[in-house]
TORSE-579457 format. One record per residue (C-alpha): chain; x, y, z; residue number from 0. Coordinates in Angstrom, 3 decimals. Example, Ala and Ser with C-alpha at 12.3 -4.5 7.8 and 13.67 -1.06 7.14 Angstrom:
# TORSE-579457
REC  tinu        c1        c2        c3  kese
REC     A    12.300    -4.500     7.800     0
REC     A    13.670    -1.060     7.140     1
***
This chain:
# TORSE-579457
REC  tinu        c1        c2        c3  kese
REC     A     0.000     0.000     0.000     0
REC     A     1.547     3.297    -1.187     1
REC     A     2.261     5.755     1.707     2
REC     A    -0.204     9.394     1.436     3
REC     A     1.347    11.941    -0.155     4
REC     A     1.709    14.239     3.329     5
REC     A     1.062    17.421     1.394     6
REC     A    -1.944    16.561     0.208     7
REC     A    -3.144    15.288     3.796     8
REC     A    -2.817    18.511     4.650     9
REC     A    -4.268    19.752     2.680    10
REC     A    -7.296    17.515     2.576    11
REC     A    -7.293    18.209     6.261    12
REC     A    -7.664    22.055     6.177    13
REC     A   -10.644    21.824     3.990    14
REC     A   -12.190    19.817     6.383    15
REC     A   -12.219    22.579     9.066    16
REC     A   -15.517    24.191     9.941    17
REC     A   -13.592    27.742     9.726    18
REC     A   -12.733    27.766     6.173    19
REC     A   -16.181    26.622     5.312    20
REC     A   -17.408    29.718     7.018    21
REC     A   -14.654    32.034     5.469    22
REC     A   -15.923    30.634     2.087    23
REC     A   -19.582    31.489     2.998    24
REC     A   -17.604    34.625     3.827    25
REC     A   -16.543    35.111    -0.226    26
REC     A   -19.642    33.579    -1.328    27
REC     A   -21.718    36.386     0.421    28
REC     A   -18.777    39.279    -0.558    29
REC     A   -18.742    38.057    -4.347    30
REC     A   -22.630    38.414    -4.636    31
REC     A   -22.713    42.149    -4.735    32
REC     A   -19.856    42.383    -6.716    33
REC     A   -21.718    40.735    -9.683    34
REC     A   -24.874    42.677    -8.589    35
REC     A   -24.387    45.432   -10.944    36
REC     A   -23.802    43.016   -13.924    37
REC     A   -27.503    41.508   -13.023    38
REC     A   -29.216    44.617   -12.911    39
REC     A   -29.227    44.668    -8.999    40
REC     A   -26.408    47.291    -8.161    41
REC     A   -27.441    46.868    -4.228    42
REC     A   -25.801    48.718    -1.304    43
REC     A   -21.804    48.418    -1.954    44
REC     A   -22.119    50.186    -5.132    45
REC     A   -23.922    53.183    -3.479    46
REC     A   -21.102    52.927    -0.044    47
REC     A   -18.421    52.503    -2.886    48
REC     A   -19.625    55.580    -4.971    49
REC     A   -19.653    57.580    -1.844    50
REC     A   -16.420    56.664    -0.899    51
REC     A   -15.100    57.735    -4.439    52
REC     A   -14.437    54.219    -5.091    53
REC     A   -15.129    52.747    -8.695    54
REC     A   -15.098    49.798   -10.720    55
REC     A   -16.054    47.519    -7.964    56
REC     A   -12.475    48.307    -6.155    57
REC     A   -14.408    48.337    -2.517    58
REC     A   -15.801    44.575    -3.092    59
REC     A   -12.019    43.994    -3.964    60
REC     A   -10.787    45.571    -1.033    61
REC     A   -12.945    43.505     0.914    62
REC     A   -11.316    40.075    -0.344    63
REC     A    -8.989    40.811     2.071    64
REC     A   -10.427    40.617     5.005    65
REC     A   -11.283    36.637     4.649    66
REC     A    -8.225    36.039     3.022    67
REC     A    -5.962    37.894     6.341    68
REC     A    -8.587    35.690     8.509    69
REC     A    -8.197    32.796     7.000    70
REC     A    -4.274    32.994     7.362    71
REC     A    -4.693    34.054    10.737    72
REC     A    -6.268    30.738    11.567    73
REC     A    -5.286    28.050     9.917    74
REC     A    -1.724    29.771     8.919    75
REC     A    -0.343    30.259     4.992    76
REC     A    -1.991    27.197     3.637    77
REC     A    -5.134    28.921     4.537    78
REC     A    -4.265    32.220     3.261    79
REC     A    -2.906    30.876    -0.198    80
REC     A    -6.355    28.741    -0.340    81
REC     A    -8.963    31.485     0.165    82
REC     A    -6.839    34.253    -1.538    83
REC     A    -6.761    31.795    -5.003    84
REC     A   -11.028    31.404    -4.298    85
REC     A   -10.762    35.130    -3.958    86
REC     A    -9.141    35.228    -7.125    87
REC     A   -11.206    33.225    -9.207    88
REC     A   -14.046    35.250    -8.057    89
REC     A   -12.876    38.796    -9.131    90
REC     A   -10.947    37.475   -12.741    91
REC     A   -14.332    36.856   -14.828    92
REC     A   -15.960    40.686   -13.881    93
REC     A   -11.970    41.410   -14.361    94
REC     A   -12.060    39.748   -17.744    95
REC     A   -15.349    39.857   -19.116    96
REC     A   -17.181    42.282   -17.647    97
REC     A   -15.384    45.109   -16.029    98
REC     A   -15.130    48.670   -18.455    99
REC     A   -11.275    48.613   -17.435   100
REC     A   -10.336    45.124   -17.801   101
REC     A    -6.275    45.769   -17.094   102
REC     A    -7.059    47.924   -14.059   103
REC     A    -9.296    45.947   -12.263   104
REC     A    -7.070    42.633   -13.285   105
REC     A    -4.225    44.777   -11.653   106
REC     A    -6.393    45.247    -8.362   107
REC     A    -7.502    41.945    -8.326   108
REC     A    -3.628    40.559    -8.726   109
REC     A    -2.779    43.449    -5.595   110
REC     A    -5.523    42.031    -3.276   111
REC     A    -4.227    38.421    -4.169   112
REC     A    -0.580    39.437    -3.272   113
REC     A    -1.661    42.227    -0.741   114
REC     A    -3.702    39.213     1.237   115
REC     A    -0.946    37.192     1.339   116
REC     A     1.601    39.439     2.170   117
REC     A    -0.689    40.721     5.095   118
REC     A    -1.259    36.877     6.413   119
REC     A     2.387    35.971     6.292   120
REC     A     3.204    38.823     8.254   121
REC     A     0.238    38.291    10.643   122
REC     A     1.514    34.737    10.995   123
REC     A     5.156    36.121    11.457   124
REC     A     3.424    38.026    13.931   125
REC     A     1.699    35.445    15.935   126
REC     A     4.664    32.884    15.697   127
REC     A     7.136    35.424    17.543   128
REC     A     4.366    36.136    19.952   129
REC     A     4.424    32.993    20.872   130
REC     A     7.826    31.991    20.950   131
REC     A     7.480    35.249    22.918   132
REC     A     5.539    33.432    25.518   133
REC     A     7.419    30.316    25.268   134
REC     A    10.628    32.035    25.664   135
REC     A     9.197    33.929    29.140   136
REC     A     7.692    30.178    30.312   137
REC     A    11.533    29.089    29.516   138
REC     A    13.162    31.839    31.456   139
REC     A    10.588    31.541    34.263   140
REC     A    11.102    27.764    34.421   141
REC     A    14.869    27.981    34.780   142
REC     A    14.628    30.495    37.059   143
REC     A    12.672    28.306    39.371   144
REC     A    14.979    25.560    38.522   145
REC     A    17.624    27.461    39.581   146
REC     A    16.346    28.660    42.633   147
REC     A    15.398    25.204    43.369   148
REC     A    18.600    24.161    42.694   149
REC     A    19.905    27.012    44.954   150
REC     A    17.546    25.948    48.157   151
REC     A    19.030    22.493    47.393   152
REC     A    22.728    23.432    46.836   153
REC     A    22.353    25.673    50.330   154
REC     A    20.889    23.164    51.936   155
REC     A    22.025    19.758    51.491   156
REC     A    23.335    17.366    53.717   157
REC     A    26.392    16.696    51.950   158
REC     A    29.616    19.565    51.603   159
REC     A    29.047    20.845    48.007   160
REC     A    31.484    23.472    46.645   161
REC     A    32.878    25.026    43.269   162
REC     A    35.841    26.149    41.725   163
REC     A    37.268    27.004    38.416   164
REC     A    39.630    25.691    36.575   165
REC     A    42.341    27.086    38.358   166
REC     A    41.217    25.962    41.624   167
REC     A    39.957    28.944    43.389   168
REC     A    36.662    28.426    44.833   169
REC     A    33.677    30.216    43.670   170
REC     A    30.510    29.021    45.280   171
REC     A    30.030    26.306    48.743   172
REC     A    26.987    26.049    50.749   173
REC     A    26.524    25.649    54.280   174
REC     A    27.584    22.083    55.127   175
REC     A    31.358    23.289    53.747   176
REC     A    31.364    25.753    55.991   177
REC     A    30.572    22.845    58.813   178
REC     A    32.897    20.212    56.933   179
REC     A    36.156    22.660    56.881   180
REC     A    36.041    24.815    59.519   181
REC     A    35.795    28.024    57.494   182
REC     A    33.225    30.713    57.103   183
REC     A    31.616    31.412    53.386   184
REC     A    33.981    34.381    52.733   185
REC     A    37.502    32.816    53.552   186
REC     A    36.000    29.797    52.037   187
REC     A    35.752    32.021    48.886   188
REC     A    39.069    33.668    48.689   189
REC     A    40.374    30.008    49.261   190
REC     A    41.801    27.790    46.271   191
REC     A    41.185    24.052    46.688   192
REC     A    44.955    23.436    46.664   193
REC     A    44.962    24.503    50.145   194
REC     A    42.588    21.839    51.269   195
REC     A    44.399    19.105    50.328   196
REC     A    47.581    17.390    51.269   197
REC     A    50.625    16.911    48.889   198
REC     A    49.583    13.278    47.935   199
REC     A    45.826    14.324    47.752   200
REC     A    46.557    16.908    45.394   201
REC     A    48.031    14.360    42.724   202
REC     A    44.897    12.385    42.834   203
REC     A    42.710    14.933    42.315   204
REC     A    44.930    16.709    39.449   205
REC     A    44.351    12.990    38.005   206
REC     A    40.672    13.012    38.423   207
REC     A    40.307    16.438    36.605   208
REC     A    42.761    15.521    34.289   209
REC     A    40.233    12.276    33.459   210
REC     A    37.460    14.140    33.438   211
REC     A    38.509    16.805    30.756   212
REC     A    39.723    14.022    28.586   213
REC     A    35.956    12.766    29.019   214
REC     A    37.508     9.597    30.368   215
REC     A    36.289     7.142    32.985   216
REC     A    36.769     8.297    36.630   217
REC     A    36.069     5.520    39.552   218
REC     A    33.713     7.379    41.804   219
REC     A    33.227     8.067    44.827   220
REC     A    36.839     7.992    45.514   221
REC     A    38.627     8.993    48.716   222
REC     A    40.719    12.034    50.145   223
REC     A    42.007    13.588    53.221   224
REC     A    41.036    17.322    53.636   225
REC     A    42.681    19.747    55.867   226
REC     A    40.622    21.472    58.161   227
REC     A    41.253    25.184    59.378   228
REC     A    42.789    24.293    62.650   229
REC     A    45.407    22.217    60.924   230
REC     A    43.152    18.279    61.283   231
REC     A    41.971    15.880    58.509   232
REC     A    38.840    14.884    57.565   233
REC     A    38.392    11.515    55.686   234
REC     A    36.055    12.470    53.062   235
REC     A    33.937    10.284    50.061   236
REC     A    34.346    12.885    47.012   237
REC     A    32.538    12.947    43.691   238
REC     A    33.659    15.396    40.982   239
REC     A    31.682    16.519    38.104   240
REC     A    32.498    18.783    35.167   241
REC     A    30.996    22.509    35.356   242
REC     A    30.006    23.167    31.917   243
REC     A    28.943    26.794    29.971   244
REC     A    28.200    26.601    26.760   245
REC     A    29.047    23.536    25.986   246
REC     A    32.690    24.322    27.503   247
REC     A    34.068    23.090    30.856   248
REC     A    34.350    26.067    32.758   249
REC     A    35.046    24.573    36.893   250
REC     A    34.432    21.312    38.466   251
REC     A    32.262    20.601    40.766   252
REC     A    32.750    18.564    44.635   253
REC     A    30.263    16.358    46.408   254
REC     A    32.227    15.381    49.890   255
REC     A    31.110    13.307    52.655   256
REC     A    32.619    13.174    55.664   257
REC     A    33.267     9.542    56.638   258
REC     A    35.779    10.642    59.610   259
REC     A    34.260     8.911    62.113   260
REC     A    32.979     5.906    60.065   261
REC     A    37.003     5.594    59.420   262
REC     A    37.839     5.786    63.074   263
REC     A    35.135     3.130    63.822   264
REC     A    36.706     1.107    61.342   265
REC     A    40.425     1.387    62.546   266
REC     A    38.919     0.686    65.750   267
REC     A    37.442    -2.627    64.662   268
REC     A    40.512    -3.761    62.376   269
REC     A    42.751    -2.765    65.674   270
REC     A    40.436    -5.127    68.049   271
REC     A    40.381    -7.807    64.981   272
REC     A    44.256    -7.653    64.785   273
REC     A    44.391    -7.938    68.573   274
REC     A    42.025   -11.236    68.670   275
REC     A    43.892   -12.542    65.489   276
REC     A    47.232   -12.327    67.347   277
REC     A    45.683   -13.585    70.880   278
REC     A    44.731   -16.567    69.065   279
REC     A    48.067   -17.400    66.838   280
REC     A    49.449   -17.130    70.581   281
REC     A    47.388   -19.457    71.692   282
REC     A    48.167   -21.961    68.858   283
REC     A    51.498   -21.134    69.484   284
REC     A    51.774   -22.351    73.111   285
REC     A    49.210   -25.362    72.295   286
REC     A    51.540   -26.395    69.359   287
REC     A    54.651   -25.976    71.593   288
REC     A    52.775   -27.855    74.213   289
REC     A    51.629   -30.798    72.128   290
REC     A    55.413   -31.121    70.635   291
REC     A    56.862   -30.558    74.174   292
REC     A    54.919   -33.094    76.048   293
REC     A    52.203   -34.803    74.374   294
REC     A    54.432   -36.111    71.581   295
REC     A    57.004   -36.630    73.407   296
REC     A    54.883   -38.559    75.785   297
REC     A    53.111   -40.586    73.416   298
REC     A    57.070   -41.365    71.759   299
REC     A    57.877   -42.661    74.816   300
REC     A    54.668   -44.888    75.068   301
REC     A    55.097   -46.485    71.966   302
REC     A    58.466   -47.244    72.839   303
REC     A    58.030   -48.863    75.967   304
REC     A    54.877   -50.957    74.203   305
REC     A    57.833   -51.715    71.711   306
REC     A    60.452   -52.824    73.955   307
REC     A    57.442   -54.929    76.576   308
REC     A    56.648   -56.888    72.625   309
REC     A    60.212   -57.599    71.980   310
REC     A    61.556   -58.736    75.546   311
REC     A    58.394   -60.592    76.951   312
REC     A    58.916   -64.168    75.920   313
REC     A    56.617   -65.377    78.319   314
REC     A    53.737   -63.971    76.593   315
REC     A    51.956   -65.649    73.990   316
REC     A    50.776   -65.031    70.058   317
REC     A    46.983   -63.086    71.310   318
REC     A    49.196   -60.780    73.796   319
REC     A    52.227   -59.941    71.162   320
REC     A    49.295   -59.101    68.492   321
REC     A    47.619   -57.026    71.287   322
REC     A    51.100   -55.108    71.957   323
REC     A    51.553   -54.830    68.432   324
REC     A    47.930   -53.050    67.783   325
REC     A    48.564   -50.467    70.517   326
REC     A    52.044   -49.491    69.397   327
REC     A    50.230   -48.809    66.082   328
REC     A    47.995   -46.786    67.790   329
REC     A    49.761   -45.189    69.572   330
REC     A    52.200   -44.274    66.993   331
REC     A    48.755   -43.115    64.926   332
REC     A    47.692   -40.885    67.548   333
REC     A    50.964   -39.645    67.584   334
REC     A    51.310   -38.954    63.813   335
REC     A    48.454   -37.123    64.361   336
REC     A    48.655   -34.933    67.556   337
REC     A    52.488   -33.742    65.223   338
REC     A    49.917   -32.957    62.314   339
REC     A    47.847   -31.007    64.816   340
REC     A    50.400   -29.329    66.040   341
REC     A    51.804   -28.567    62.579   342
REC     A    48.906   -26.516    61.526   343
REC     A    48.326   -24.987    64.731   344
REC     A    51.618   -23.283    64.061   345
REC     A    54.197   -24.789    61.147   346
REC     A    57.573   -25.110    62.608   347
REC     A    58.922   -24.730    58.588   348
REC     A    57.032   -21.214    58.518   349
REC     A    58.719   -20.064    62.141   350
REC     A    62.147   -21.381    60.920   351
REC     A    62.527   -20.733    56.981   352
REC     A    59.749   -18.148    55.957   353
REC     A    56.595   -18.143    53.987   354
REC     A    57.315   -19.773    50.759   355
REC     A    59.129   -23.274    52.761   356
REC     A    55.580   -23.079    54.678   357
REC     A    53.926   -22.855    51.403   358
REC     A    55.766   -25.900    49.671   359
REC     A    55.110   -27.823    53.055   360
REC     A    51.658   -27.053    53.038   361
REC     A    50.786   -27.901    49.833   362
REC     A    52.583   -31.508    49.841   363
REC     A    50.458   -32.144    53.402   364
REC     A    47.495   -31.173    51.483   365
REC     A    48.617   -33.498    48.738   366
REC     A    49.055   -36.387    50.812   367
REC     A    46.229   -35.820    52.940   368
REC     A    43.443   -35.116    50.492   369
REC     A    45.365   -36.419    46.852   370
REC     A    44.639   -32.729    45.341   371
REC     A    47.612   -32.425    42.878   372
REC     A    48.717   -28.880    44.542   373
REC     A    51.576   -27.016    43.127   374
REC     A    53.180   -23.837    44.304   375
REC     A    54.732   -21.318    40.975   376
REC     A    56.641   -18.358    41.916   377
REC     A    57.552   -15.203    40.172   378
REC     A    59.811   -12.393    40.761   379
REC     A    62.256   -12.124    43.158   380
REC     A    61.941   -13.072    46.285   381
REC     A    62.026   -11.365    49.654   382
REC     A    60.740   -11.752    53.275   383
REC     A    57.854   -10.153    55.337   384
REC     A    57.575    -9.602    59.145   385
REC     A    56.326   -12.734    60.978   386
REC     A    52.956   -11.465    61.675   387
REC     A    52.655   -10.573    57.539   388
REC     A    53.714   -13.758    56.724   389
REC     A    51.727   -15.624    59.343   390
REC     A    48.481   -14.221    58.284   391
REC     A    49.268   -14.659    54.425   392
REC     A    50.263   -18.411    55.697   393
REC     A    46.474   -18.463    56.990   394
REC     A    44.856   -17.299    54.119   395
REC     A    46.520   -19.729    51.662   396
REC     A    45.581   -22.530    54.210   397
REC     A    42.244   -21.592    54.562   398
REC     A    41.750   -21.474    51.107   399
REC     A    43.238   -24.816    50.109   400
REC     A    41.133   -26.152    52.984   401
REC     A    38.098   -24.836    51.056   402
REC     A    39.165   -26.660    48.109   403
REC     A    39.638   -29.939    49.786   404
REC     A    36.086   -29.412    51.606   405
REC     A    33.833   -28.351    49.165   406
REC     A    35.550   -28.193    45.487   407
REC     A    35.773   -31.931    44.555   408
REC     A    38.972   -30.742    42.725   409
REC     A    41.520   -32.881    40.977   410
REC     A    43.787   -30.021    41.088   411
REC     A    45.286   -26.702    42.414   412
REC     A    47.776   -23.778    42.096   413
REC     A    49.305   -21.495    44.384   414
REC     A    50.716   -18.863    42.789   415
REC     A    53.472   -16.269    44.378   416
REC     A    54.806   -13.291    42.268   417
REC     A    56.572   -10.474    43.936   418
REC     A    56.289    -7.353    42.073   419
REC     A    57.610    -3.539    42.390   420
REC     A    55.218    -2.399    44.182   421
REC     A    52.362    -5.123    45.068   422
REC     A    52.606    -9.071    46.125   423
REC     A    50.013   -11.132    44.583   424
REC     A    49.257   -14.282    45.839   425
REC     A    46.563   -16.850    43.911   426
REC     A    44.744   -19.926    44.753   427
REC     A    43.126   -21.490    41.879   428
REC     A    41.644   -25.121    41.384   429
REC     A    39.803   -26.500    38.601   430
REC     A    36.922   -27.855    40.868   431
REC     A    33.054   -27.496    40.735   432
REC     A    32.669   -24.059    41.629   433
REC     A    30.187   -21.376    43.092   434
REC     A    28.208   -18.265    42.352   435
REC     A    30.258   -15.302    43.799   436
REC     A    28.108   -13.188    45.902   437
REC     A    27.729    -9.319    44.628   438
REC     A    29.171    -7.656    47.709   439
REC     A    32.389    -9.037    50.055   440
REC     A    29.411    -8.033    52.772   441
REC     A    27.265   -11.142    51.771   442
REC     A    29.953   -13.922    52.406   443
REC     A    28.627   -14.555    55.539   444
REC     A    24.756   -14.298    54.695   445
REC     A    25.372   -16.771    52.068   446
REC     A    27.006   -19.133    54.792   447
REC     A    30.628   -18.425    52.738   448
REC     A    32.437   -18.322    56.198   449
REC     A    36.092   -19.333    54.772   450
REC     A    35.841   -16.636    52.446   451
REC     A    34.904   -13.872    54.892   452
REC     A    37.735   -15.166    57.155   453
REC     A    40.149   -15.126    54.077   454
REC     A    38.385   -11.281    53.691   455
REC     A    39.058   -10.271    57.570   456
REC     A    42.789   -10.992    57.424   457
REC     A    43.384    -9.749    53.918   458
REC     A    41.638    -6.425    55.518   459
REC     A    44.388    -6.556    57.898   460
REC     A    47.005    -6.605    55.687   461
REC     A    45.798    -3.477    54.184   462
REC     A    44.989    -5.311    51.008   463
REC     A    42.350    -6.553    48.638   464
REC     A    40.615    -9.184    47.706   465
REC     A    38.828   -10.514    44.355   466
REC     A    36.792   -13.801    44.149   467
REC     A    36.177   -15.552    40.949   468
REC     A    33.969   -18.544    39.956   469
REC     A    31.251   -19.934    38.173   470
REC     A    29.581   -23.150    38.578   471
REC     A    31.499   -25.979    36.735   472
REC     A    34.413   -23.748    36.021   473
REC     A    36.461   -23.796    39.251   474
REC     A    37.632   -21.012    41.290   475
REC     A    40.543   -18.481    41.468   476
REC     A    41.113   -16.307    44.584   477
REC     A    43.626   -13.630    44.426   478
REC     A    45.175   -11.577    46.895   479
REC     A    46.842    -8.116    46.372   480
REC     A    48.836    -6.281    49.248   481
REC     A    51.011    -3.279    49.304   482
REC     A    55.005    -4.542    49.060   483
***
């Protein structure tokens, strides 16, 4: 089906308007008495035109104007260049045919055609700049209530908001910066952001604007210290957006929220973490010393003495030497396992040689133990932490393999060491049956992934970070990043 030609819609639509049915009554009625002298009726216009010193029908012309400047008025040019052509092909024939001066009245007749139109177009003209008049003043009125809106909202949010140019100098805060640094509105204005901001601080956030001008990705919120007026820090969450005019950056501007105290609470809780973390390796480290000291040693000199009572009794007879012989097994057993115990309570390999010894030790225990192929790969060169650094780094990698021997139904694993410039990375991978990662490191423990939040709470210590990945089927890869 061809599409409608959308001129002639239009057009088809505009003569279906009421109005230019009565503006056509209009011309019917007009053109009447300007053929009434032709039929012998010359009527009331001829005797108002005659008066007016008005001949050859020119005031019946004159008065195609008014419907065709109507018709424009309503229904715009389309209307105007209808009714002014009807007009037209009203006055031609007396023009033509009739009229004593056919050239002049032709003439007037072509001057009310282009006099009509002229008028319309200029009433339209008129009409469209009124209202874009009007739609101009809603504009302006609607941006000034936007911007007074944005102005209550600026002055009175929650959160420090302030503004400053592209050379730093500060040209607009509200109330909660006043609060947040310590100074009142004017110094705050003859202040440039520079002065806010510690040496460190200040190369982050000249990368941040840099970013942002290139119109590349910025991570936000990100955070910085600021310096208050009397000379302390506040540990603010800061979002920076360009300030644009024009289409042109002209100023950034700061959302900060001051997460001071949320910090402090936080240092507080890592503090009374690290404190419980070391009470306990204590405690493993005197019940490990403890078992190897006298519980071993004890159960050593049990199955020795069951050993020598089996070889030197000759009296006894074939029930009582297989009786001896099944308690020095045990006994050895129990043995091999209180030194296992002890091992993990505190590895005498990690005490006496360092992390990656304790590593290679406790991946062949978990090899023998479990029959996971684990393998340790190291990269870089090597070098040595403090004892509590490498003790907790010594936990995580054992609580993760013990994950994979618990839950991964793995054939095989990979510890991975690589010292770098600036960061130590350490990776547990395994090629087992994997999980679905939660969203946040928050929902470890709500999704009963209590291994994982451990391995979380010590990484935290470490001042480090910590990224989980897995996917049902496809094993799992846990990676550890820390400062070097």
């Amino acid at each position: 089906m061809m599409a409608q030609n959308p001129s002639r819609s239009q057009w088809a639509a505009l003569l279906r308007r009421l109005d230019i049915w009565f503006i056509l009554i209009v011309l019917a009625l007009i053109t009447i008495p300007h053929y009434a002298e032709a039929m012998q009726h010359p009527g009331f216009f001829l005797d108002f035109a005659a008066r007016l010193g008005l001949d050859r029908h020119a005031f019946e012309r004159i008065l195609y104007l008014a419907p065709i400047v109507w018709a424009g008025f309503i229904a715009g040019w389309r209307g105007a260049v209808v009714t002014s052509i009807i007009a037209l092909g009203c006055m031609l024939p007396r023009a033509i045919f009739i009229s004593a001066h056919p050239r002049d009245a032709i003439f007037e007749a072509s001057a009310v055609f282009i006099i009509g139109n002229v008028l319309s177009l200029s009433f339209a003209s008129l009409r469209k700049e009124r209202q874009y008049r009007l739609k101009l003043e809603a504009t302006q009125y609607e941006l000034m209530a936007s911007e007074e809106r944005y102005r209550e909202l600026f002055s009175s949010a929650f959160d420090a908001i302030w503004v400053h140019d592209l050379n730093g100098d500060v040209i607009a805060a509200n109330r909660a910066s006043e609060k947040l640094t310590g100074y009142g509105m004017e110094e705050l204005m003859q202040k440039n952001v520079k002065s806010l901001l510690s040496e460190d601080d200040r190369h982050l956030a000249g990368q941040v604007r840099r970013k942002l001008l290139a119109g590349e990705f910025v991570q936000q919120p990100y955070e910085q210290h600021l310096i208050k007026k009397d000379g302390s820090e506040a540990f603010v969450q800061l979002s920076t957006s360009l300030v644009l005019s024009d289409g042109k950056p002209v100023g950034f501007q700061h959302i900060a929220r001051d997460i001071t105290e949320q910090k402090r609470m936080q240092d507080n809780l890592r503090f009374y973490l690290q404190q419980v973390t070391r009470a306990q390796e204590e405690e493993r480290k005197r019940i490990s010393r403890e078992l190897h000291d006298d519980t071993i040693q004890a159960l050593v000199v049990l199955a020795r003495r069951l050993d020598a009572i089996a070889t030197d009794s000759k009296a006894l007879d074939e029930d009582d030497h297989r009786r001896l012989e099944e308690l020095r097994e045990q006994a050895n057993n129990i043995m091999q396992g209180v030194r296992r115990l002890s091992q993990d309570l505190r590895p005498a390999a990690l005490d006496r040689l360092g992390l990656l010894p304790a590593l290679e030790w406790l991946a062949a225990e978990v090899r023998d133990f479990s029959g996971i192929d684990v393998n340790v790969n190291v990269a870089g060169k090597e070098r040595r932490f403090s004892e509590e650094v490498e003790l907790l780094l010594f936990r995580i990698v054992q609580e993760a393999l013990r994950n994979v021997w618990r839950h991964s139904q793995a054939s095989e694993a990979t510890i991975s060491v690589e010292f770098g410039d600036n960061q130590t990375q350490i990776a547990i991978s395994d090629d087992g049956k994997g999980f679905d990662v939660p969203q946040t490191i928050g929902d470890l423990t709500r999704t009963g992934k209590l291994g994982l939040a451990g391995i979380q709470e010590r990484v935290q210590l470490l001042g480090g970070n910590l990224t989980a990945q897995s996917q049902p089927g496809k094993g799992t890869s846990i990676t550890i990043k820390l400062p070097a």
